[in-house]
C-alpha positions as CSV (number, residue, x, y, z in Angstrom):
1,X,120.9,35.8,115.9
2,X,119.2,39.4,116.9
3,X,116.9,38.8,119.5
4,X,113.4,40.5,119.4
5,X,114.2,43.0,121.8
6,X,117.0,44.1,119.9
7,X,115.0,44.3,116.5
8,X,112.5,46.2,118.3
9,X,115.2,48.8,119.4
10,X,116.4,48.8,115.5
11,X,113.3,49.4,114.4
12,X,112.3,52.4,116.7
13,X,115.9,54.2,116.0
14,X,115.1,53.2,112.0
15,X,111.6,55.1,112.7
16,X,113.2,58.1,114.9
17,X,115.8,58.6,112.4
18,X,113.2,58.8,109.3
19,X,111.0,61.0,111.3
20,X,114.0,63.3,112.0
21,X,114.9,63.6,108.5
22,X,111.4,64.1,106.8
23,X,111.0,67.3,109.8
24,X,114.3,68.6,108.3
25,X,113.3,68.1,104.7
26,X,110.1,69.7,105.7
27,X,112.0,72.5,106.9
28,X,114.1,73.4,103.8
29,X,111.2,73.1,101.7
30,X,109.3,75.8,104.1
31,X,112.4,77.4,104.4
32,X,113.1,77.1,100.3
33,X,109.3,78.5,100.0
34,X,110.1,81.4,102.1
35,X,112.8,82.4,100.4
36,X,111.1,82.5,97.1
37,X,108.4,84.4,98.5
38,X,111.0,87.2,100.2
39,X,112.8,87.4,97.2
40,X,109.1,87.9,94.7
41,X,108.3,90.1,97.5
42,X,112.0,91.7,97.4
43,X,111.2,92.1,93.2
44,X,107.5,93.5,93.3
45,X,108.7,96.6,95.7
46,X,111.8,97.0,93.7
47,X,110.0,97.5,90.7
48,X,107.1,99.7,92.2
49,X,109.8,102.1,93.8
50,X,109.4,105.4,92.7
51,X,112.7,106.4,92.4
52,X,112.6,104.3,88.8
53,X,110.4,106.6,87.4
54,X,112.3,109.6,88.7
55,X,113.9,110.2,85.6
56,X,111.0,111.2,83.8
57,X,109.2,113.2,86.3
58,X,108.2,116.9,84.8
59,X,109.7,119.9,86.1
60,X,109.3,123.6,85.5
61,X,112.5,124.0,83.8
62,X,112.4,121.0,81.4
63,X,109.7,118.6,80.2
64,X,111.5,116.5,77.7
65,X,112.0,113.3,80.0
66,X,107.9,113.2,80.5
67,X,107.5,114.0,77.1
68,X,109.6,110.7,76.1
69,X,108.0,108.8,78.9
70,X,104.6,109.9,77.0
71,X,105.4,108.9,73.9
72,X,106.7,105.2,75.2
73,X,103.2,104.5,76.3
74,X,100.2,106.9,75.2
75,X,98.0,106.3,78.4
76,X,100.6,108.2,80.7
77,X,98.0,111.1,81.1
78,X,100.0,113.1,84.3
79,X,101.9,113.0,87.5
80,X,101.0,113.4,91.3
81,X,103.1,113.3,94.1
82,X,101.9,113.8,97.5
83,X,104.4,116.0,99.6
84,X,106.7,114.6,102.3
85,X,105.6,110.7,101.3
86,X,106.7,108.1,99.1
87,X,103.9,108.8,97.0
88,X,105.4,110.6,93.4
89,X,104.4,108.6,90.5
90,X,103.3,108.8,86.9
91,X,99.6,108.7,86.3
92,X,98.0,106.7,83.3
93,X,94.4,105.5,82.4
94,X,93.6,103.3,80.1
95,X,90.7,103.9,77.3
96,X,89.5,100.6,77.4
97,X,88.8,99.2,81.6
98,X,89.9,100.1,85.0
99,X,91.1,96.2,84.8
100,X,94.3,97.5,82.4
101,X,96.9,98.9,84.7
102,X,96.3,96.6,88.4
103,X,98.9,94.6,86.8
104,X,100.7,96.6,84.3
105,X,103.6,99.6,85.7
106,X,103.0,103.3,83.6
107,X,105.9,101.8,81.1
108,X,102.7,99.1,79.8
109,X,104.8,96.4,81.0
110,X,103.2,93.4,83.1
111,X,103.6,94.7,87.2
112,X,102.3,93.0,90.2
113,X,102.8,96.4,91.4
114,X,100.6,97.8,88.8
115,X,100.2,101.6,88.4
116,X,98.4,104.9,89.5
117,X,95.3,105.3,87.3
118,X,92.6,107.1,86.4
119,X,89.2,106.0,86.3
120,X,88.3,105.1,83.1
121,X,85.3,106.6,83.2
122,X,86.9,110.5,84.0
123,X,88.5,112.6,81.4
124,X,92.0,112.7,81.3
125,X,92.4,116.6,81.4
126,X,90.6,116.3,85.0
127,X,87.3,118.5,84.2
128,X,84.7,116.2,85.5
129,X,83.7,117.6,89.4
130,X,85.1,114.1,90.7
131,X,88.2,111.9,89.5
132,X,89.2,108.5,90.8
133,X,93.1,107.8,90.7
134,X,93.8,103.8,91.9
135,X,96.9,102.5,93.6
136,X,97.4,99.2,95.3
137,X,98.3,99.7,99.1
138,X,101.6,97.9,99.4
139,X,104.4,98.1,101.6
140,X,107.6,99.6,101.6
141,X,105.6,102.0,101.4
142,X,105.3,101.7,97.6
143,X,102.5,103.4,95.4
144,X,99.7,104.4,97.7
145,X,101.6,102.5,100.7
146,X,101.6,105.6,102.6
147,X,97.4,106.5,102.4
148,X,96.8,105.0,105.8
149,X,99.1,107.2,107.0
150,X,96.6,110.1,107.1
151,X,94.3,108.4,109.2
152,X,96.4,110.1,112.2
153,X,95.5,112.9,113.0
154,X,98.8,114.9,113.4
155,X,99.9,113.3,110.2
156,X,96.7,114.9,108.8
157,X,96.9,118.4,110.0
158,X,100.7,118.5,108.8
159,X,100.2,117.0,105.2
160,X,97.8,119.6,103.3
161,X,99.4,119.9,99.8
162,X,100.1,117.5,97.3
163,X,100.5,118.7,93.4
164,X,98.9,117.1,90.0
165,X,101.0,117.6,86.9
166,X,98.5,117.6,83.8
167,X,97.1,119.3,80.4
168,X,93.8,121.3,80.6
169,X,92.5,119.4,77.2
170,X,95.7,118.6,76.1
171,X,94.5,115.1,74.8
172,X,91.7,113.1,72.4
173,X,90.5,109.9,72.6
174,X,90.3,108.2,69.2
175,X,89.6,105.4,67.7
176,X,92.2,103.1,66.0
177,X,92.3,100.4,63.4
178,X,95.3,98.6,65.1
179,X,95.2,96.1,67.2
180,X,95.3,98.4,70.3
181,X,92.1,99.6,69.7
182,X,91.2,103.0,71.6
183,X,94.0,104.9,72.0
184,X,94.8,108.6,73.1
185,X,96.8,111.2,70.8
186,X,97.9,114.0,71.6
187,X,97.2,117.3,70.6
188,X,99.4,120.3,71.5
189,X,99.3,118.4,75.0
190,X,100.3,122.0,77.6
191,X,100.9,120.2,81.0
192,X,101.5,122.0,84.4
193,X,101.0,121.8,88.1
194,X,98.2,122.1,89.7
195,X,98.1,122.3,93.5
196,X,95.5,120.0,95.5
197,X,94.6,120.7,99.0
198,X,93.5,117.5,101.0
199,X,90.2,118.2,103.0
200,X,88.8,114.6,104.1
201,X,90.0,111.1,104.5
202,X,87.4,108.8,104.2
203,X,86.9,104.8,104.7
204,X,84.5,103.3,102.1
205,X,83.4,100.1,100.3
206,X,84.9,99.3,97.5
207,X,81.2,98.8,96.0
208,X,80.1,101.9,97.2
209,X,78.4,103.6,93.8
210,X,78.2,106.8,96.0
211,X,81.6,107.3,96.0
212,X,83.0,105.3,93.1
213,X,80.2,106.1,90.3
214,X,82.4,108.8,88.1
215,X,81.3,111.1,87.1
216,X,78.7,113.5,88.7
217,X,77.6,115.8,86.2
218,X,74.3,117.1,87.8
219,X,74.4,120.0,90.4
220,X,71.9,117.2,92.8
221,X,75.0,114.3,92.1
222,X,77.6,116.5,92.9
223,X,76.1,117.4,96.2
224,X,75.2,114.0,96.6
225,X,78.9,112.8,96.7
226,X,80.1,115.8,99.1
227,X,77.6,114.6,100.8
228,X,78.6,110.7,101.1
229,X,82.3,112.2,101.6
230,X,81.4,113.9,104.2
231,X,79.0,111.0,105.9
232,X,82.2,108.7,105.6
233,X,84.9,111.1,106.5
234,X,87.6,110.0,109.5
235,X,89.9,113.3,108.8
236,X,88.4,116.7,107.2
237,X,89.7,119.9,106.9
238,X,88.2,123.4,106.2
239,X,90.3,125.1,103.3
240,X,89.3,128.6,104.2
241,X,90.5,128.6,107.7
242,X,92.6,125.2,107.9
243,X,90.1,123.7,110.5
244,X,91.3,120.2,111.2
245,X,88.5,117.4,112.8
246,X,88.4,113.9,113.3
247,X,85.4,112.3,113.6
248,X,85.9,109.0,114.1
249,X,88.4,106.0,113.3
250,X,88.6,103.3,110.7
251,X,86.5,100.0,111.4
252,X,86.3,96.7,110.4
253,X,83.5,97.1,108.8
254,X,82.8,101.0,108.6
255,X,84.2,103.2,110.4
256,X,83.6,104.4,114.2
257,X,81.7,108.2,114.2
258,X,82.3,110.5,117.4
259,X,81.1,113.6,114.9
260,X,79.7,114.6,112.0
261,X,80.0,117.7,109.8
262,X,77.9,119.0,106.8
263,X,79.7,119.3,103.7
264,X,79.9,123.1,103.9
265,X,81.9,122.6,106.6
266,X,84.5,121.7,103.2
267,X,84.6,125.1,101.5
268,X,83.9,122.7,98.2
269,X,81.4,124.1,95.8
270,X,79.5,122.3,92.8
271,X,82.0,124.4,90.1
272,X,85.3,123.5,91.8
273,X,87.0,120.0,90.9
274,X,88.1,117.5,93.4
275,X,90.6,114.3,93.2
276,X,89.6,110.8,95.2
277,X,93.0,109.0,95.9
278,X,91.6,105.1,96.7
279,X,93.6,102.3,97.8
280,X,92.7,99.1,99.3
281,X,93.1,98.2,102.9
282,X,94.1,94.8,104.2
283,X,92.4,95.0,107.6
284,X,88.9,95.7,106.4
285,X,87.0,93.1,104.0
286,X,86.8,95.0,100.5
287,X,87.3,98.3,102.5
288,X,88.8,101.2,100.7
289,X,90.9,104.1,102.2
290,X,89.9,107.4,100.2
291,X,91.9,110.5,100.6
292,X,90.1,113.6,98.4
293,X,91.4,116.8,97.7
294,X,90.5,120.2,95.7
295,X,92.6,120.5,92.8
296,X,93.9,124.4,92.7
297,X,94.5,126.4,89.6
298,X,97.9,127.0,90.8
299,X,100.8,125.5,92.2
300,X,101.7,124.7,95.8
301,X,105.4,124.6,96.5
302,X,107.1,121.4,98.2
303,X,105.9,122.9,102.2
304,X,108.8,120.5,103.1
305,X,112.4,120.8,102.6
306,X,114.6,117.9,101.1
307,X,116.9,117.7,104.2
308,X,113.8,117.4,106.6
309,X,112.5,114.4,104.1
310,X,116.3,112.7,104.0
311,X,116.1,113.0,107.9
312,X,113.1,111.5,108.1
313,X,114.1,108.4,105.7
314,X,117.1,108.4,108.0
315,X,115.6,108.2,111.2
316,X,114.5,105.0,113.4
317,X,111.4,104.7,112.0
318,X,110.5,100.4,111.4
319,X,108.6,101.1,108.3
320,X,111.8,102.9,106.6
321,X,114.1,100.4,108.1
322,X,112.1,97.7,106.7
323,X,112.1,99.3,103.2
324,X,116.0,99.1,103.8
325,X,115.7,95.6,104.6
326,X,113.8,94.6,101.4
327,X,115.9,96.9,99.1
328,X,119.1,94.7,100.1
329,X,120.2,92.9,96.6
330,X,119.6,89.8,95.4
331,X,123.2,88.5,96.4
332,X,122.8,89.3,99.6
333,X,119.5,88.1,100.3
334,X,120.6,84.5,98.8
335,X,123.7,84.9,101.1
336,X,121.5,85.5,104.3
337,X,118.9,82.7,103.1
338,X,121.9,80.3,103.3
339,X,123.4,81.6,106.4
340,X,119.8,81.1,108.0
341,X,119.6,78.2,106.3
342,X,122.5,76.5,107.7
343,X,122.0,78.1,111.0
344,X,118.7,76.1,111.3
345,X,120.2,73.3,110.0
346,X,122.9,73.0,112.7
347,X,120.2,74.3,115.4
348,X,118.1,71.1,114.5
349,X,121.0,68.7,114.3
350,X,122.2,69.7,118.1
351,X,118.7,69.5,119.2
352,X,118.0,65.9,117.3
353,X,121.4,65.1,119.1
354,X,120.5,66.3,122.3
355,X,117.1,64.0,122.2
356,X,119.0,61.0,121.0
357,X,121.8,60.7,123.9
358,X,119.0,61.3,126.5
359,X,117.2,58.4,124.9
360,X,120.3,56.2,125.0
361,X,120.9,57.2,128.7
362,X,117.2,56.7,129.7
363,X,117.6,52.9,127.8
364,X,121.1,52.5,129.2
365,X,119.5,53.1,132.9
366,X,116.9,50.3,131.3
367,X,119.4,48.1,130.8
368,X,120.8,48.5,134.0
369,X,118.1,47.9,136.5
370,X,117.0,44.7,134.3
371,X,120.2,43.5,134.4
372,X,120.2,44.3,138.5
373,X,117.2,42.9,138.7
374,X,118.2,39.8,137.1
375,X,121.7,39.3,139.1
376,X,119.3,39.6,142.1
377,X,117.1,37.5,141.4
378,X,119.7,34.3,140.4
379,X,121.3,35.4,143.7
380,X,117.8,34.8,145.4
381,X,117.5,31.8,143.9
């Protein structure tokens, strides 16, 4: 017959043991959640890499590919690609509500990733004095991943050019019987680049009417948003003589002003056109990173070369090697799940191992000096 002390023992190495293995079951399950979320992360860059629309992209020499891409989903409206970044993706806007494409890619397909769009609220041949494009800030750097980025100042002062492929009136919006509703067609659609030179980097709230109220038509509201540009501005630029300022850095809450500069200070005038390039950031509750820029009536060529830009993706830089990371595929990311898995695993066994022979030495000892303590008392007596 067990004696109590003996049950009591069972019973604690019974508890230890359960307690061991519902850890380690937690762990997999953590560990199994992890590895769903690296791999939906994995899938949502994947598909908001740009090079998946590089196919389609219009060039001088041939336009059929965009042409096609345009007629697979009738809200592709352009194309803008920011020199020397990740940014160089198909534009669309929807007819209907800004709402359309912050889950859909350009293709009208449901995204995470969403798209680059147009305000709906701005014509699609860029003629109003102000247009809003939206991207989601992810990372990777995928769709406007790479904003941020001109928040430093050297980055700033190097990356002045970016180009907007679109038609000057090249497209109607008209009304439908389908079950679409408004839709564009287009007529005798005449696209082309257009050059845009980035003066100002702004931080604003993503309620902000001053900024995101599209668009200003009056000679008064068009000052009025140089104006708020200009009042929320971290980076600006001078376009006649390529003056480069900072006057402050992003905030929590709003950003930190050392300076200020009237909106002259731009070279921007009530007749020329400008582009706001929003994205949300993470670090600031509902803050918005703005980058605007003048669109030109010409065409700025690529300042960069392509072997500076395959250097750079080359080079040790943790944001690219990350992107390298995340881009493995799928195969080998279940391959290094399991490997981690089972490294974990074994780490945890060892460890539970390790616990349980010092626990039998520390109850051996026990043992031991009862039983000593015992002799020497019958030996006493």
């Amino acid at each position: 017959m067990s004696s109590p002390r003996n049950n009591g023992k069972r019973i604690v190495r019974t508890l230890s043991r359960t307690v061991d293995n519902a850890v380690l079951l937690t762990l997999l399950v953590c560990l199994m959640f992890a590895a769903y979320a690296l791999w939906d992360t994995h899938q949502m860059l994947a598909a908001a890499d740009a090079n998946n629309y590089a196919t389609y992209k219009p060039t001088n020499e041939e336009t059929k590919s965009f042409e096609e891409f345009r007629a697979m989903n009738n809200d592709v409206i352009g194309w803008l690609t920011i020199y020397d970044t990740t940014i160089d993706y198909p534009v669309v806007r929807s007819p209907k509500s800004n709402d359309d494409y912050l889950s859909k890619n350009p293709e009208g397909d449901w995204e995470g990733s969403g798209s680059l769009f147009l305000d709906h609220n701005n014509k699609a041949d860029f003629s109003d004095f102000n247009t809003i494009i939206f991207g989601h800030h992810m990372a990777g750097p995928a769709m406007f991943g790479e904003i941020d980025e001109f928040l430093n100042k050297d980055f700033f002062d190097k990356h002045e050019y970016a180009n907007l492929f679109f038609s000057e009136g090249g497209l109607e919006l008209v009304q439908t019987n389908g079950a679409t509703g408004l839709t564009y067609e287009f007529v005798n659609y005449q696209g082309r680049n257009h050059g845009v030179q980035i003066f100002a980097m702004i931080q604003a709230d993503g309620h902000d009417s001053a900024i995101y109220s599209v668009p200003s038509t009056t000679v008064e509201a068009k000052r009025a948003t140089l104006q708020k540009i200009a009042d929320y501005a971290v980076m600006v630029r001078n376009l006649q003589t390529g003056e480069t300022r900072q006057l402050g850095k992003a905030g929590a809450a709003q950003p930190t002003k050392t300076d200020w500069v009237d909106p002259g200070f731009f070279g921007v005038t009530e007749n020329d056109h400008i582009v706001l390039m929003s994205t949300c950031s993470a670090d600031i509750t509902n803050g918005r990173f703005v980058l605007v820029g003048k669109i030109l009536d010409y065409e700025v060529p690529n300042p960069f070369p392509e072997e500076e830009k395959e250097q750079k993706i080359l080079g040790i830089d943790v944001g690219k090697v990350l992107d390298t990371i995340l881009k493995l595929p799928l195969w080998q990311w279940i391959i290094l799940l399991i490997l981690l898995i089972m490294l974990i695993g074994l780490l945890y066994y060892a460890e539970r191992q390790r616990l349980r022979r010092k626990r039998d030495r520390k109850l051996r000892k026990l043992e031991e000096q009862k039983a000593k303590e015992e002799q020497e008392s019958e030996m006493n007596d």
